[in-house]
PDB file of N, CA, C, O and CB in Angstrom:
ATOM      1  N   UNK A   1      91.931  88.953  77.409  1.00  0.00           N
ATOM      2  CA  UNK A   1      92.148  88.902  78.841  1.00  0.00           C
ATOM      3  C   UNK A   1      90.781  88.699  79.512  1.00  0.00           C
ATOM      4  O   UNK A   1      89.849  89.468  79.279  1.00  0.00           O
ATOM      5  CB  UNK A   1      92.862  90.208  79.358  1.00  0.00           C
ATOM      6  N   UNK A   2      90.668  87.596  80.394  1.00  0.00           N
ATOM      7  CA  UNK A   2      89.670  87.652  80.980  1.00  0.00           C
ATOM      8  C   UNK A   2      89.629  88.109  82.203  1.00  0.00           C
ATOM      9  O   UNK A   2      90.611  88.490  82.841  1.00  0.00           O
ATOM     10  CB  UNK A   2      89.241  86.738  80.915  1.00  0.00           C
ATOM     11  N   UNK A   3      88.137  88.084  82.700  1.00  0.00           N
ATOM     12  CA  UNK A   3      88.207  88.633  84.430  1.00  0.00           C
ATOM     13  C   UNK A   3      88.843  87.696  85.302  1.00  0.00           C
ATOM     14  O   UNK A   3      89.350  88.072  86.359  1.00  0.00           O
ATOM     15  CB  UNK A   3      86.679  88.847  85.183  1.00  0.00           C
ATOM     16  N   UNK A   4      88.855  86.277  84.867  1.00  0.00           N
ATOM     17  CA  UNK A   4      89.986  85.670  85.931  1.00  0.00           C
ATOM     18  C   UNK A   4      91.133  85.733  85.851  1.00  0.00           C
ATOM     19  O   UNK A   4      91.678  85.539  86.937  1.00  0.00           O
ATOM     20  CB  UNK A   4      90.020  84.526  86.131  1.00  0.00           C
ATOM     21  N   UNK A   5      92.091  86.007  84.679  1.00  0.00           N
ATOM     22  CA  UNK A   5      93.170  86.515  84.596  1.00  0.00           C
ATOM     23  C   UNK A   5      93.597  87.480  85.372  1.00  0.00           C
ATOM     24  O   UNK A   5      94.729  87.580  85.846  1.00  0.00           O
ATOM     25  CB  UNK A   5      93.276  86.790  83.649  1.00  0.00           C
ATOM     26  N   UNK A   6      92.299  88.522  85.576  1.00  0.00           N
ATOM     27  CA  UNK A   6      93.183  90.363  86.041  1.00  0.00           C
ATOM     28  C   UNK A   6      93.160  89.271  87.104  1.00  0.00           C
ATOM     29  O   UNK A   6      94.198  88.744  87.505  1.00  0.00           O
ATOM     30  CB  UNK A   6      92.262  92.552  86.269  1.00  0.00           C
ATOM     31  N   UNK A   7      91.581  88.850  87.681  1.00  0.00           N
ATOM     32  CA  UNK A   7      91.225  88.617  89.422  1.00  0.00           C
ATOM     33  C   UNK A   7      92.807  87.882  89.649  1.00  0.00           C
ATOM     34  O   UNK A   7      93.267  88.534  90.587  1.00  0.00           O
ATOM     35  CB  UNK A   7      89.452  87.230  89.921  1.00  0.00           C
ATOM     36  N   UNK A   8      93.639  87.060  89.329  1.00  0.00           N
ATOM     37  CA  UNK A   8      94.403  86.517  89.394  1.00  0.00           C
ATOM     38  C   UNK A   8      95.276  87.235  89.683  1.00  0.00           C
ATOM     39  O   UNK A   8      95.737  87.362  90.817  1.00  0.00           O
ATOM     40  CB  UNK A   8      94.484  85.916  88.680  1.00  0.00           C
ATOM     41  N   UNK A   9      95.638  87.825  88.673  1.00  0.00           N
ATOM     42  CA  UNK A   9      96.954  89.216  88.858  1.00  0.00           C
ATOM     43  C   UNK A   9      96.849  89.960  89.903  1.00  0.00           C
ATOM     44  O   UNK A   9      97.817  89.905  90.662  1.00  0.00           O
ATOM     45  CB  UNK A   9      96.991  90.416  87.744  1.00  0.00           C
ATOM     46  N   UNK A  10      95.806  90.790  90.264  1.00  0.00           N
ATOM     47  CA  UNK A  10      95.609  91.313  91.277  1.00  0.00           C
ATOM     48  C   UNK A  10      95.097  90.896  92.337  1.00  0.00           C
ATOM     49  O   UNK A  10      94.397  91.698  92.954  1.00  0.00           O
ATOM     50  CB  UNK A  10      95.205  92.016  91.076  1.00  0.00           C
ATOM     51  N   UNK A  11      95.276  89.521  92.887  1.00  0.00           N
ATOM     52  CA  UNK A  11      95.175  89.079  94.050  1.00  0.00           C
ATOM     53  C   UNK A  11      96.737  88.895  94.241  1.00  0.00           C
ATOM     54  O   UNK A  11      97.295  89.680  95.008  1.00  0.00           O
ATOM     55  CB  UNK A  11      94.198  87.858  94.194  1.00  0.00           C
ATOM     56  N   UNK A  12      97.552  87.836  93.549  1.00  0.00           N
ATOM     57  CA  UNK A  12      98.655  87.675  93.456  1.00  0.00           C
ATOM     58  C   UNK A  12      99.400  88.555  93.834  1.00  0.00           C
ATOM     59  O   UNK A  12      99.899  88.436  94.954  1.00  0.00           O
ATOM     60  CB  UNK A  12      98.865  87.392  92.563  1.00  0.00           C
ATOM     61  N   UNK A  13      99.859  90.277  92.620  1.00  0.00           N
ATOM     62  CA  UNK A  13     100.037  91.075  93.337  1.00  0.00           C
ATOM     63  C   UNK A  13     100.221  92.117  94.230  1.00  0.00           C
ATOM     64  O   UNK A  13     101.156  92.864  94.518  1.00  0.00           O
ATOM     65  CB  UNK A  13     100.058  90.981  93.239  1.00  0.00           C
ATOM     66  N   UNK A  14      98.724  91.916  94.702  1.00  0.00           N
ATOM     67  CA  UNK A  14      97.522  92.550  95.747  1.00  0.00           C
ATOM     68  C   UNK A  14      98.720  92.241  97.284  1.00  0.00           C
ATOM     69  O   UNK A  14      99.406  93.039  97.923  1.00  0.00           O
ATOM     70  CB  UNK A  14      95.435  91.272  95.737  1.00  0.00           C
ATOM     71  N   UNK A  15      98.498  90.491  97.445  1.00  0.00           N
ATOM     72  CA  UNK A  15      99.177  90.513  98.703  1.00  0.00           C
ATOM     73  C   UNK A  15     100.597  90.732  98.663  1.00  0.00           C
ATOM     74  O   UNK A  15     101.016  91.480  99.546  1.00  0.00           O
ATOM     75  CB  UNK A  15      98.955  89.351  99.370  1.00  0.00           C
ATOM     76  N   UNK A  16     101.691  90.130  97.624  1.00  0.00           N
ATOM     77  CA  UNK A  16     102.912  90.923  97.657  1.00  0.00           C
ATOM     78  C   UNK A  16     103.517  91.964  97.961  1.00  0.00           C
ATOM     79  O   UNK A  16     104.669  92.125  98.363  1.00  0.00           O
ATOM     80  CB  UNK A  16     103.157  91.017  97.050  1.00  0.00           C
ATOM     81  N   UNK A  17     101.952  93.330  97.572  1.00  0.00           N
ATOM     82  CA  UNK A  17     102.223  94.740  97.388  1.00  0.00           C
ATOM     83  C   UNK A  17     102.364  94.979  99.142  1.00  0.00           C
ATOM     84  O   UNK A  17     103.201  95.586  99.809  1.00  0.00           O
ATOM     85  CB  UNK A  17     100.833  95.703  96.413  1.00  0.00           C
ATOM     86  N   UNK A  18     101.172  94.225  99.504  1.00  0.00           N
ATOM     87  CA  UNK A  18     101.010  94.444 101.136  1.00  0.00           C
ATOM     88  C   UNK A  18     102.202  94.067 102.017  1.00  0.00           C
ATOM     89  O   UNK A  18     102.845  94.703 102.852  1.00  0.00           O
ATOM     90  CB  UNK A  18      99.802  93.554 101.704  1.00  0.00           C
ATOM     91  N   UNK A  19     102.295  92.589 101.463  1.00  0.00           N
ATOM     92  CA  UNK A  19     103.314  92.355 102.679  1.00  0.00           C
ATOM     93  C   UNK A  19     104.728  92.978 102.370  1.00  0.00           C
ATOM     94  O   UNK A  19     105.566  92.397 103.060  1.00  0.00           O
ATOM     95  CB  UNK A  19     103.527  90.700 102.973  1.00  0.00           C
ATOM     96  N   UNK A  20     105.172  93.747 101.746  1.00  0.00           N
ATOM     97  CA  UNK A  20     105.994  94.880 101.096  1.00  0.00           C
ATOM     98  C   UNK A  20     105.999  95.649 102.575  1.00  0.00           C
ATOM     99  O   UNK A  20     106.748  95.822 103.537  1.00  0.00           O
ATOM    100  CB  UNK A  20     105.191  95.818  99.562  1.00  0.00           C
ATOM    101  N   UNK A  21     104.739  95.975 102.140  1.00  0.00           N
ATOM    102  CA  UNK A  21     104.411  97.424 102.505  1.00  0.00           C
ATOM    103  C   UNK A  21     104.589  96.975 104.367  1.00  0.00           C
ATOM    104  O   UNK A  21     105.177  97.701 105.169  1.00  0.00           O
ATOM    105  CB  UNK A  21     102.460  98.096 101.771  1.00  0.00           C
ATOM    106  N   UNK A  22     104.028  95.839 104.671  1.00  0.00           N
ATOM    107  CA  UNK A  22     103.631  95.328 106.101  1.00  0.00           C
ATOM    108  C   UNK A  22     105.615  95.509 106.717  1.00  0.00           C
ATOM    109  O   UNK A  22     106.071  96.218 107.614  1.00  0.00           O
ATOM    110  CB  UNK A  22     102.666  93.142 106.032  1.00  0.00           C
ATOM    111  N   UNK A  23     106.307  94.576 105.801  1.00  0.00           N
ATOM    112  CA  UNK A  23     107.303  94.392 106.334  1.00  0.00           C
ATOM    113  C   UNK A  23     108.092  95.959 106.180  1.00  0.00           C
ATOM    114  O   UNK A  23     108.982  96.091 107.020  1.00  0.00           O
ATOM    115  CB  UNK A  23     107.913  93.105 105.727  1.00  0.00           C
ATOM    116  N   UNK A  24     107.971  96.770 105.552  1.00  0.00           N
ATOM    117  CA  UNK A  24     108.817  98.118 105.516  1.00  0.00           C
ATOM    118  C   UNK A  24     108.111  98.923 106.941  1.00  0.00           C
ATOM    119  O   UNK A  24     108.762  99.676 107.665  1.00  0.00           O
ATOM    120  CB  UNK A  24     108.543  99.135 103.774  1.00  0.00           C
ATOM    121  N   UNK A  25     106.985  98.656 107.101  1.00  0.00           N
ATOM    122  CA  UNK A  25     106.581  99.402 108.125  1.00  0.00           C
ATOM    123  C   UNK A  25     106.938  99.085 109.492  1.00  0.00           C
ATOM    124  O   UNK A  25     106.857  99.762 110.517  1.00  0.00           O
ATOM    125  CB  UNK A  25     105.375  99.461 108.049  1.00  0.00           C
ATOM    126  N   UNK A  26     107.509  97.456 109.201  1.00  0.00           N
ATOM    127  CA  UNK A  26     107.634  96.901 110.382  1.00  0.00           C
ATOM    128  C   UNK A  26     109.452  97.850 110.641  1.00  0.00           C
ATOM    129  O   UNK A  26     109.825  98.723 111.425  1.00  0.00           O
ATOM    130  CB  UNK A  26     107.458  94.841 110.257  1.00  0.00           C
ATOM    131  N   UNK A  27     110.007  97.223 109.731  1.00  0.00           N
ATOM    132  CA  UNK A  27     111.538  97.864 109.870  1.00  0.00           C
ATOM    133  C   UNK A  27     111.670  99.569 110.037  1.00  0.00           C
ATOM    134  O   UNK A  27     112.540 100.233 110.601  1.00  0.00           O
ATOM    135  CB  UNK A  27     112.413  97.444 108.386  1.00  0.00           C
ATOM    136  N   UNK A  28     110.758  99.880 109.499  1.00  0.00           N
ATOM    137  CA  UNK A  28     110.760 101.776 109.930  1.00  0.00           C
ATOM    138  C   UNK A  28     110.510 101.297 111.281  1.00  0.00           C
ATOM    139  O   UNK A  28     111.588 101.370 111.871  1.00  0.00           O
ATOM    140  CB  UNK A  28     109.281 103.176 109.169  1.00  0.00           C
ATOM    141  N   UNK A  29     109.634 100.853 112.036  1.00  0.00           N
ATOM    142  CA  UNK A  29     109.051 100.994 113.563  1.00  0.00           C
ATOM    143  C   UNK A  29     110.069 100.409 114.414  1.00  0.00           C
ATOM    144  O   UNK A  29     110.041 100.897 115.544  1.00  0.00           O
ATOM    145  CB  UNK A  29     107.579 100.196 113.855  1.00  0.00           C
ATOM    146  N   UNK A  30     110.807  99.675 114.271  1.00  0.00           N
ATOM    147  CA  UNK A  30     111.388  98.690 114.987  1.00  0.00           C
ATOM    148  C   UNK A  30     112.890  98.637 115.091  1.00  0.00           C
ATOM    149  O   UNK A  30     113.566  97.930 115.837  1.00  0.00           O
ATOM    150  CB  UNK A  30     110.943  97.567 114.493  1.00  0.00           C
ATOM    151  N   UNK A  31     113.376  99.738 113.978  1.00  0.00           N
ATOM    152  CA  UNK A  31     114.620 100.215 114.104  1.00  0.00           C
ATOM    153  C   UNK A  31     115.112 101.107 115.184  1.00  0.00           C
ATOM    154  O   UNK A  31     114.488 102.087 115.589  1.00  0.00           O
ATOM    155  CB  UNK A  31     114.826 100.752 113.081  1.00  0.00           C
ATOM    156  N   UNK A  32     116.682 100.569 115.787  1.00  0.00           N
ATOM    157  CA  UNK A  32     116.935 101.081 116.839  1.00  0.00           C
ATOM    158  C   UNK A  32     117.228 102.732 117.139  1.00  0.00           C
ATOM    159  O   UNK A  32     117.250 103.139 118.301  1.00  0.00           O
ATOM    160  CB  UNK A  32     117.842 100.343 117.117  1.00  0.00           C
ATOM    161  N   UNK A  33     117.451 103.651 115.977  1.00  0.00           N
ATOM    162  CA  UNK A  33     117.433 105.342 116.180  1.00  0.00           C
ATOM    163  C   UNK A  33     115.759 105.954 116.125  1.00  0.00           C
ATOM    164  O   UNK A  33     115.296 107.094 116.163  1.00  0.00           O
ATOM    165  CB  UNK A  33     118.454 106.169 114.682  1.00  0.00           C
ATOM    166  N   UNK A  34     115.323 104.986 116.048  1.00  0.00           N
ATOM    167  CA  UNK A  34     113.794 105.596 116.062  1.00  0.00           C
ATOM    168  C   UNK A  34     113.135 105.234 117.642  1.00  0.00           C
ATOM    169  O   UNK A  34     111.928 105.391 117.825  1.00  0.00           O
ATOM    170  CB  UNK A  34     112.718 104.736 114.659  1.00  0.00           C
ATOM    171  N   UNK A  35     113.824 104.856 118.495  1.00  0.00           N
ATOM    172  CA  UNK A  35     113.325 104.917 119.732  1.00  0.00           C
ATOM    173  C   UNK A  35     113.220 105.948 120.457  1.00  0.00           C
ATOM    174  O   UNK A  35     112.339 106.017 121.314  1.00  0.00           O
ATOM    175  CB  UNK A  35     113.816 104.259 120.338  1.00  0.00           C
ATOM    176  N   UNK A  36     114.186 107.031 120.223  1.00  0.00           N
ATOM    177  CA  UNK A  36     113.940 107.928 121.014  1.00  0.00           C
ATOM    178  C   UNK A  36     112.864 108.797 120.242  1.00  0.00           C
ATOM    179  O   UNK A  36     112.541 109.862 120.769  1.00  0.00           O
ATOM    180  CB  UNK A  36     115.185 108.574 121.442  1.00  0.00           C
ATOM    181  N   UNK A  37     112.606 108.636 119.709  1.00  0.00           N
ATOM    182  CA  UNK A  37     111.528 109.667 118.895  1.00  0.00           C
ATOM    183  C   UNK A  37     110.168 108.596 118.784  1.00  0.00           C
ATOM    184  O   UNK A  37     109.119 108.984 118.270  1.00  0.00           O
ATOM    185  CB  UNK A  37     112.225 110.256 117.002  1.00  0.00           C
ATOM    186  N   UNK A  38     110.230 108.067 118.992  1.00  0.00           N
ATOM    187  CA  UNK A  38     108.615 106.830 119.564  1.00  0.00           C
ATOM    188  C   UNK A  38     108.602 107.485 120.914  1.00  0.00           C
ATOM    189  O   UNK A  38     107.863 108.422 121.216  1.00  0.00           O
ATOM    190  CB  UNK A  38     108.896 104.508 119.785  1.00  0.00           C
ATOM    191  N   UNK A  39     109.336 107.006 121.570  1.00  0.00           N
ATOM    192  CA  UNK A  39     109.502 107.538 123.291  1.00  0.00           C
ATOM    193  C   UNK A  39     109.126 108.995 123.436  1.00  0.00           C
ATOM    194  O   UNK A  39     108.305 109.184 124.334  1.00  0.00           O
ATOM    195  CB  UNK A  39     111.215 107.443 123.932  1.00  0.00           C
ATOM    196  N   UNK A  40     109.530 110.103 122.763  1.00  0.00           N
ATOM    197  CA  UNK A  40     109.411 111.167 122.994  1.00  0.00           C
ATOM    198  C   UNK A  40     107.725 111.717 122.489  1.00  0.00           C
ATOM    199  O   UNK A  40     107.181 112.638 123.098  1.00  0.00           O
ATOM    200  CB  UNK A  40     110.642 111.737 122.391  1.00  0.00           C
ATOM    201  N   UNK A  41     107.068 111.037 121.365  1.00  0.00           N
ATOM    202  CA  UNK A  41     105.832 110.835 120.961  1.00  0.00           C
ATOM    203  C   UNK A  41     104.718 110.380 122.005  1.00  0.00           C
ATOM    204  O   UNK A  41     103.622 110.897 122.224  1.00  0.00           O
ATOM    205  CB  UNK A  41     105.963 109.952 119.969  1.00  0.00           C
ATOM    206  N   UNK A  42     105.347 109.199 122.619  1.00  0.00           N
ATOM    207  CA  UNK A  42     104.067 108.087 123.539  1.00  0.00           C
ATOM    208  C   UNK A  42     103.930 109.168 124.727  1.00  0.00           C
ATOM    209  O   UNK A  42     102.888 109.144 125.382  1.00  0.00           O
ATOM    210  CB  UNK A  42     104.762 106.059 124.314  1.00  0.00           C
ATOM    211  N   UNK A  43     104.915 110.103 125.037  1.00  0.00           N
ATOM    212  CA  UNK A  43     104.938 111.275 126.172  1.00  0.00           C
ATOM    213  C   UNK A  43     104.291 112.155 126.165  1.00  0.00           C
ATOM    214  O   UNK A  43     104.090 112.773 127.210  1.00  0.00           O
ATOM    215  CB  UNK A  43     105.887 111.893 126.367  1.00  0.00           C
ATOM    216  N   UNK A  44     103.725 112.535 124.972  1.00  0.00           N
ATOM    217  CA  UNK A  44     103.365 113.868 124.022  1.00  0.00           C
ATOM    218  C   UNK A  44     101.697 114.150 125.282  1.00  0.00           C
ATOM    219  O   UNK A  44     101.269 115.058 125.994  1.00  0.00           O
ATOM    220  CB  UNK A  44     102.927 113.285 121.566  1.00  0.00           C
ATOM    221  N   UNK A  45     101.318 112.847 124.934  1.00  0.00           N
ATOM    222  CA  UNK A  45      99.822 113.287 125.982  1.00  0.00           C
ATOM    223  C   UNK A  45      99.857 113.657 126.891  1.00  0.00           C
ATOM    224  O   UNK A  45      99.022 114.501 127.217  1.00  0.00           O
ATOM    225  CB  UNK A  45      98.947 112.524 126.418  1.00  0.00           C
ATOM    226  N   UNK A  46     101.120 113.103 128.049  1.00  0.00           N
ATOM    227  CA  UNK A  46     101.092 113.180 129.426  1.00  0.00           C
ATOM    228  C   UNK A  46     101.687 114.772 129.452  1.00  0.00           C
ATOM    229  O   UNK A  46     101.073 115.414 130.305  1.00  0.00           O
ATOM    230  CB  UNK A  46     102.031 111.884 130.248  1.00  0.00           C
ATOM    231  N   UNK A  47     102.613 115.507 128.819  1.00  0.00           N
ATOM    232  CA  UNK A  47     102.998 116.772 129.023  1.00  0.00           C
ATOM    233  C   UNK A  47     101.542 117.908 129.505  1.00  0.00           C
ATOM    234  O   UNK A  47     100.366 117.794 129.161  1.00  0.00           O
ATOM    235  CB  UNK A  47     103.783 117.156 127.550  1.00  0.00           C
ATOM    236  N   UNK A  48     102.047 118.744 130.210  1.00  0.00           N
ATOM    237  CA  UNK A  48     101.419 119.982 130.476  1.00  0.00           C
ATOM    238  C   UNK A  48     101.474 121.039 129.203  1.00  0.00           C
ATOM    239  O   UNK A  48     102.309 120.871 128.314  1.00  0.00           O
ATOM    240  CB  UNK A  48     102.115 120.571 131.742  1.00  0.00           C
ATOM    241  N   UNK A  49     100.876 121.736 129.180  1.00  0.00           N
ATOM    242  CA  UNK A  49     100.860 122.922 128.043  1.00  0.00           C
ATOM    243  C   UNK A  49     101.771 124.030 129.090  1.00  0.00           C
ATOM    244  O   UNK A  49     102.057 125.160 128.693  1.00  0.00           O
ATOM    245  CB  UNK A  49      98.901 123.591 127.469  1.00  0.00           C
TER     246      UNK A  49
END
């Protein structure tokens, strides 16, 4: 095995792993029962103690 082999492999599936990861994060964020709990978060600063 050489070093351009791994470099290969792990570029290959370097970005796969990401855009995995990019698109699951997108669908956790962007799903519609998670609005009220984004909403209730982005508020969190403006509250009084």
């Amino acid at each position: 095995m050489t070093y351009e082999t791994v470099l290969n492999f792990s570029q290959t599936w370097g970005v796969i792993y990401f855009m995995a990861l990019f698109v699951g994060v997108l669908i956790y964020a962007l799903r519609p029962s998670a609005r009220k709990k984004f909403e209730k978060a982005a508020h969190l600063p403006l509250e009084e103690d």
